[in-house]
C-alpha positions in Angstrom: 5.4 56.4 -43.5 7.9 57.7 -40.7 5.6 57.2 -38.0 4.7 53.7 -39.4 8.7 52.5 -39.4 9.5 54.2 -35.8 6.3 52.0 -34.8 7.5 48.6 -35.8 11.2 49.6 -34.5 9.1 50.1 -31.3 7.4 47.2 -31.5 11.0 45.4 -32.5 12.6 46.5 -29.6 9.8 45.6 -26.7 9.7 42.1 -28.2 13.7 41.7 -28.3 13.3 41.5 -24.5 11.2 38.8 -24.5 13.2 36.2 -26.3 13.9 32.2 -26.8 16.2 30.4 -28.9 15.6 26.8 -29.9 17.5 24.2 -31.8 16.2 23.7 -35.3 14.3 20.6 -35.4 12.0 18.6 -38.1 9.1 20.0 -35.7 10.5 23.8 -36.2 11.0 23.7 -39.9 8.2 25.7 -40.5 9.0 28.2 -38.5 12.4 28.3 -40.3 10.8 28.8 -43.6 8.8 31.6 -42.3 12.0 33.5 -41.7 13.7 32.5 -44.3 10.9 33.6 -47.1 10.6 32.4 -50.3 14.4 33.8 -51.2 15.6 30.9 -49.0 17.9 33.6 -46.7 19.7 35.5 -49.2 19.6 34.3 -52.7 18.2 30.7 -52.5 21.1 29.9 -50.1 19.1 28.3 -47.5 22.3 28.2 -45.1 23.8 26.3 -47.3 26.9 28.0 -48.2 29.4 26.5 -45.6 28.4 23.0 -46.5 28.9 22.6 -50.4 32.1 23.2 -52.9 31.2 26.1 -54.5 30.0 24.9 -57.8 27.7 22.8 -56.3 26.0 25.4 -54.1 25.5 27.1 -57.6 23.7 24.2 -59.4 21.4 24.0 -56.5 20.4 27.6 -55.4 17.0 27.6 -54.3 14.5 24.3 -53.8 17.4 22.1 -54.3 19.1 24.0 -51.0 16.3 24.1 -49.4 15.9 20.3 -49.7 19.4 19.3 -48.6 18.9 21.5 -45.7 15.3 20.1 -44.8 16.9 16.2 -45.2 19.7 17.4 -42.3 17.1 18.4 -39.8 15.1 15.3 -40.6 18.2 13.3 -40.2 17.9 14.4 -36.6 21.4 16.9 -36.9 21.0 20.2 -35.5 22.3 23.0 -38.1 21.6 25.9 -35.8 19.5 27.9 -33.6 15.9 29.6 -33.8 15.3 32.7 -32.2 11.5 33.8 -31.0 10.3 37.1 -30.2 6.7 36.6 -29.0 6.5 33.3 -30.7 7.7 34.4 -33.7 11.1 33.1 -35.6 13.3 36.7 -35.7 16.6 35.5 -36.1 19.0 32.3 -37.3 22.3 31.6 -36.2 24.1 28.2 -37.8 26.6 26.7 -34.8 27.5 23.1 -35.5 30.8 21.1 -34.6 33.3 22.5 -37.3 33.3 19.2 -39.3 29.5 20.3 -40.3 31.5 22.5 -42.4 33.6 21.2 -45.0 34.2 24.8 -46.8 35.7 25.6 -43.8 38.5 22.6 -44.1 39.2 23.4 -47.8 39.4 27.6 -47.3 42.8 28.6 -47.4 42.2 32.1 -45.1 39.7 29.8 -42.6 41.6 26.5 -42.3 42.4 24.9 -38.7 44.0 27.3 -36.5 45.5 23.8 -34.8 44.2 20.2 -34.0 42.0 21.3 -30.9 38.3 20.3 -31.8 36.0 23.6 -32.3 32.1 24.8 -33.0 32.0 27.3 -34.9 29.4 30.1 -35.6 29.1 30.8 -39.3 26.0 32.0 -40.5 23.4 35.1 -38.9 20.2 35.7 -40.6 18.2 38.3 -38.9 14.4 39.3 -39.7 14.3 43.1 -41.6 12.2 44.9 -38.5 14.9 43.3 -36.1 17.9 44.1 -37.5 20.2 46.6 -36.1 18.7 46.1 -32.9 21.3 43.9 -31.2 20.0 41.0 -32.4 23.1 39.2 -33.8 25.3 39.4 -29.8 22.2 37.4 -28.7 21.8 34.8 -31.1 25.8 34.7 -30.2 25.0 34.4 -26.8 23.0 31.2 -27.4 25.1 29.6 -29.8 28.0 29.9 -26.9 25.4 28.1 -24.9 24.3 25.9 -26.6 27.7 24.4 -27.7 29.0 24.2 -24.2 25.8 22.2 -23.5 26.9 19.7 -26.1 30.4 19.5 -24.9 32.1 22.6 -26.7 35.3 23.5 -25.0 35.8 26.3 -27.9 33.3 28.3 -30.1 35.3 30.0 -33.1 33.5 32.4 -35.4 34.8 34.2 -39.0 33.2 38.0 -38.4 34.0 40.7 -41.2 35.8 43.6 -39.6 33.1 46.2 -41.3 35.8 49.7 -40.1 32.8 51.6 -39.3 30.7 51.2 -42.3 27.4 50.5 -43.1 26.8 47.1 -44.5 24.2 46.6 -46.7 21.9 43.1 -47.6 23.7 40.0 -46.4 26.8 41.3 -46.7 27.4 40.8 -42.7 25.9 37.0 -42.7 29.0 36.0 -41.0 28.7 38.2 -38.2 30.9 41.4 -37.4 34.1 41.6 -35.6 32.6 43.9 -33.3 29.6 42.3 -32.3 32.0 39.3 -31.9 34.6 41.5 -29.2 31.2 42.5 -27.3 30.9 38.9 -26.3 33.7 37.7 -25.0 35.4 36.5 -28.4 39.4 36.6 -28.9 41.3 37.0 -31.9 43.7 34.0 -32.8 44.8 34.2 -36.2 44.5 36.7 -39.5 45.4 35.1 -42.6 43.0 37.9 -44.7 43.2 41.7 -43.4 39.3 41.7 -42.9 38.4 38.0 -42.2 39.9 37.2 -38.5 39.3 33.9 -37.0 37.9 34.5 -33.2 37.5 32.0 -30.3 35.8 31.9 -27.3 36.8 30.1 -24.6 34.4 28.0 -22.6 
């Protein structure tokens, strides 16, 4: 069983350097419900966490999610990025104007830093085989990108600060503070010990 698991971590790592990130688009659904797996994410979220008050995220874990997510991309709005290793979906990173995100406006510990306009990086989900492998700073990477490419002057992201520790299941979904650091992300306000907002600078 050991031998099996150091293979696919093998396997993991070759195809991490052969990567591509693409916007998700009505054409690339599929390949976003491939990676997601039939518990939508984590828990029937389908990435739809930032975008709902709380009680209605609740009433609509699961199919209902998924739906509201699939009628944004066929809307023609882009909710995030793709990432392919060997053609194959590995990794989801949500990056969207701040607006996109109307939890965002109404959290008291995330609310506007000031009246500059942002993207913001909110959500990671990383295939099992891939993760721990560095994964997350290059979906980062291309959510930087792909923001400045679409007029971005700042990136802002909401990382945990994880002190060391091992996190388990999705508890890292919004990225980690160190990961965040790595690339070239600043700390400009702390209104929660463990929740900084970061910025990047384009």
């Amino acid at each position: 069983m050991r031998t099996r698991d150091n293979e696919k971590l093998a396997s993991a790592s070759e195809s991490l350097r052969n990567l591509e990130f693409h916007p998700l688009t009505s054409d690339r659904w599929p390949d976003l419900e491939r990676l997601f797996g039939e518990h939508g994410a984590c828990g029937g979220c389908w990435c739809m966490w930032w975008k709902l008050r709380r009680a209605e995220f609740a009433e609509q874990t699961g199919q209902k999610n998924k739906r509201m997510l699939k009628s944004i991309v066929d809307s023609g709005e882009v909710p995030g990025l793709l990432a392919y290793a060997d053609g194959n979906p590995v990794g989801w990173c949500s990056v969207a104007p701040r607006e996109a995100y109307s939890v965002l406006e109404r959290s008291p510990t995330l609310k506007r830093v000031d009246d500059r306009p942002v993207w913001s990086a909110v959500c990671f989900f990383v295939a099992k085989p891939f993760r721990g492998r560095g994964l997350m700073a290059s979906l980062l990477h291309a959510a930087v990108k792909y923001a400045k490419e679409h007029g971005a002057t700042i990136v802002e992201g909401y990382p945990i600060e994880s002190k060391g520790a091992r996190m388990s299941g999705s508890e890292g979904f919004t990225g980690v503070l160190s990961t965040f650091k790595k690339a070239g992300f600043v700390e400009v306000l702390r209104r929660s010990r463990g929740r900084p907002i970061m910025r990047y600078f384009v």
